[in-house]
N, C-alpha and C positions, 0 to 999 in steps of 0.2 A: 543449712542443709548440706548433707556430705554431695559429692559429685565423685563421678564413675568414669574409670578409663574399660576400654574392650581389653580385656586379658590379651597378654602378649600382642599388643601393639605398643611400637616405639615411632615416635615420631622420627622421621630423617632431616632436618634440618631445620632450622629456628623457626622459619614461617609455616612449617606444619604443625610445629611444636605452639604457635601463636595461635593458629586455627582452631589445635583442638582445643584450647584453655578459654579460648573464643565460646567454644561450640556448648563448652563442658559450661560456663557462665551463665549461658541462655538458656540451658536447660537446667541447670539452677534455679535460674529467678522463675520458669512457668511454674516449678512444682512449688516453690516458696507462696506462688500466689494462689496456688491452688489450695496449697493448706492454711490461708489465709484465710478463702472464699466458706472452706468449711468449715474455719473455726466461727468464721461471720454467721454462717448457715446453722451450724449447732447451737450456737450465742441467743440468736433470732430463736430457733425451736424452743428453746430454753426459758427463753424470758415471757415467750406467749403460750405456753404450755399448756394454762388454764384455758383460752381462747380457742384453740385447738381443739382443746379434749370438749369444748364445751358445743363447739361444732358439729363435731363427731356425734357427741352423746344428741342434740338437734335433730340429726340425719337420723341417727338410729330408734330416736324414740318415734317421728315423722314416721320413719317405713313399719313400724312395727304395727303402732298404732293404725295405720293404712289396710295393711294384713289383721288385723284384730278386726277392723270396723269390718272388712268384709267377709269374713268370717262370721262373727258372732249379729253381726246387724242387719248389714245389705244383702246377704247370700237368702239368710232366714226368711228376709223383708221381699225377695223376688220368690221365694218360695210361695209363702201366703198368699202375696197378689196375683201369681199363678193358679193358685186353687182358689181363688173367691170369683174368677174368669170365666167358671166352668158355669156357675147359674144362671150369669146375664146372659152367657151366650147361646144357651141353649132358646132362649126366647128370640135371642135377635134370628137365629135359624131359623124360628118356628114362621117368625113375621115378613122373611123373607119369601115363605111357598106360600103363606095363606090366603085368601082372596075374600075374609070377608072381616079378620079384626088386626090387620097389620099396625093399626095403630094404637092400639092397646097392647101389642107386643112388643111393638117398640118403646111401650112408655116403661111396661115393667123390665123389660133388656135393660133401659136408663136409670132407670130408680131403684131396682129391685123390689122384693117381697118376702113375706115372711121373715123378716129376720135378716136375708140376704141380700147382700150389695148387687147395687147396679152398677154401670158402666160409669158414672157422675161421681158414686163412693169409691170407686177403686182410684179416679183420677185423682180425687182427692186425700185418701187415707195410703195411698201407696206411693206418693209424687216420686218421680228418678226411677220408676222401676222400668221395666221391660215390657210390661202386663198394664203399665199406666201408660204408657206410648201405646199399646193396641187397642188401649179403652180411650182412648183419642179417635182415634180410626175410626172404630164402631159409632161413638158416640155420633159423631158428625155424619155418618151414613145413614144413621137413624133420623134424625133429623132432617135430613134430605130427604129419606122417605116420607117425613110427617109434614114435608114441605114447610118447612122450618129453617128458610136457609141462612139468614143469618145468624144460627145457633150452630147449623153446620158448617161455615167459615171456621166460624171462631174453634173447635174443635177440630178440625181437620187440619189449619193451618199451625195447632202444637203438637202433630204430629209428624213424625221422622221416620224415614225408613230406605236404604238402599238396597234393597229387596226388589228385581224389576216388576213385580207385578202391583206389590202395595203401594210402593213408592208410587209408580204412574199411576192408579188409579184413586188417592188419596190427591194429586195433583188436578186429576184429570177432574173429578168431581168438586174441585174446589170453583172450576171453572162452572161443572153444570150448574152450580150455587149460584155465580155470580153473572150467569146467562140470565137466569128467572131471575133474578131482579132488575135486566135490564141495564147491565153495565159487559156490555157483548165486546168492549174494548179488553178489561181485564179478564173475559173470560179466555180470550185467545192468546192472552200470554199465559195464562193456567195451561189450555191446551197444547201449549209450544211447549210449556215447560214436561208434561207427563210423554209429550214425541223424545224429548232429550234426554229424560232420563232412562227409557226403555225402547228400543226396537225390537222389542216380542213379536207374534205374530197374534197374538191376543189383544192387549192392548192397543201396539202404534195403531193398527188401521180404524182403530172404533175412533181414536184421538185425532189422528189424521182427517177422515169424514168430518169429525166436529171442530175442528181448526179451519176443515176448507169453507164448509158452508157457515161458520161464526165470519171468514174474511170476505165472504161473498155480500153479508148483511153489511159489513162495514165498507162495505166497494173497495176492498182492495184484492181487487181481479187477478192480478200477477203473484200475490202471495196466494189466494184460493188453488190455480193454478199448477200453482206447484205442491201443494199437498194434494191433490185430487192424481197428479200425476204423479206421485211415491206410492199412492195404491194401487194405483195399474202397474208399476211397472216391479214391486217390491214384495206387493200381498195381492197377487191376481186371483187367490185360492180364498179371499177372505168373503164375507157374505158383504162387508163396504164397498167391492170389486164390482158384484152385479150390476150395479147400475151405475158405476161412476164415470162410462161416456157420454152420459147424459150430464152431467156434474161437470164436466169437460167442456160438454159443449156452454154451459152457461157461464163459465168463465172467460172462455175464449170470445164469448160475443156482446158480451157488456162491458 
């Protein structure tokens, strides 16, 4: 490779004259290795080419296909599961005011009628949807209404939601499930867990109340304690507030 003097520079005496042919040398041999590296680098592109393009084409059928599927598949698939939501729900509504066939409204909210899907067809003809995560939800709420709580576990616990009201109260009820059966250990890590996921003013204190008095049954008085005092001191406007110096006191004295 050629090498370059600075226009109208003359060296003044041999050892400058040394220097620059030094100088001029070294910067010789970087660029020599540099068109080395790239002919190495082009050589390399060259000979794996197919490999490359076959990567490439990989990627691009991967993303395309990703976009098609949710398009033409998943999008249409969360549509549907959205409209077949609308008939179970309307019963689970009904069976939540009624006071005299909640449980025949929760059976058809579950199964459906006529024709139409209930909450148990959509978990299962819609799986991955949006609309199959809230037909988890319901489903297990129903069933805790039908006092059915082992069917409510199992349902509520393959539901997901960071939403603070669903989240905690899909948490919180996992607990009332596993209260009525008599396992008041696992209900108060259920209730611990629906305190952490939301500090609402709706939720924490109904969760808090049922954390302190689930730790009062398990005599653990210093954790009661202190959930009885995050509603005094946090939610003094809640309806759990009314009476929780009395709640107080039964902590403090056993």
């Amino acid at each position: 490779m050629a090498t370059y003097k600075k226009r109208g520079f003359k060296p003044k005496n041999q050892v400058e004259e040394q220097q620059v042919e030094e100088q001029e040398s070294t910067t010789a041999e970087v660029f020599n290795t540099l068109d080395e590296s790239a002919s190495k680098s082009e050589e390399w592109v060259s000979n794996n080419q197919n490999y490359i393009l076959g990567i490439i084409g990989v990627i691009a059928v991967a993303v395309l296909g990703y976009l098609g599927y949710m398009q033409f598949v998943q999008n249409p698939k969360e549509a549907d599961a959205a409209n077949e939501m609308y008939y179970p729900q309307q019963y689970f509504d009904q069976a939540l005011v009624s006071t005299t066939a909640k449980d025949s409204l929760f059976t058809l909210a579950l199964n459906g009628a006529d024709g139409k899907y209930g909450f148990l067809n959509i978990i299962e003809e819609y799986n991955g949807t949006k609309a199959a995560n809230i037909a988890n939800y319901s489903a297990g709420m129903s069933y805790m209404n039908m006092q059915k709580y082992q069917e409510a576990i199992t349902y509520l616990e393959n539901f997901s939601s960071d939403d603070a009201i669903l989240g905690a109260l899909a948490k919180g009820g996992l607990g009332d499930a596993f209260m009525q059966l008599g396992q008041a250990s696992d209900a108060l890590g259920y209730y611990e867990s629906a305190i952490a996921h939301s500090g609402n003013e709706y939720t924490a204190p109904k969760f808090l109340y049922k954390a302190g008095v689930t730790a009062l049954e398990l005599k653990e008085n210093a954790k009661a304690l202190k959930f009885f005092q995050r509603i005094k001191d946090e939610f003094s406007g809640s309806d759990e507030a009314r009476s929780i110096d009395a709640f107080l006191g039964m902590a403090k004295s056993e």
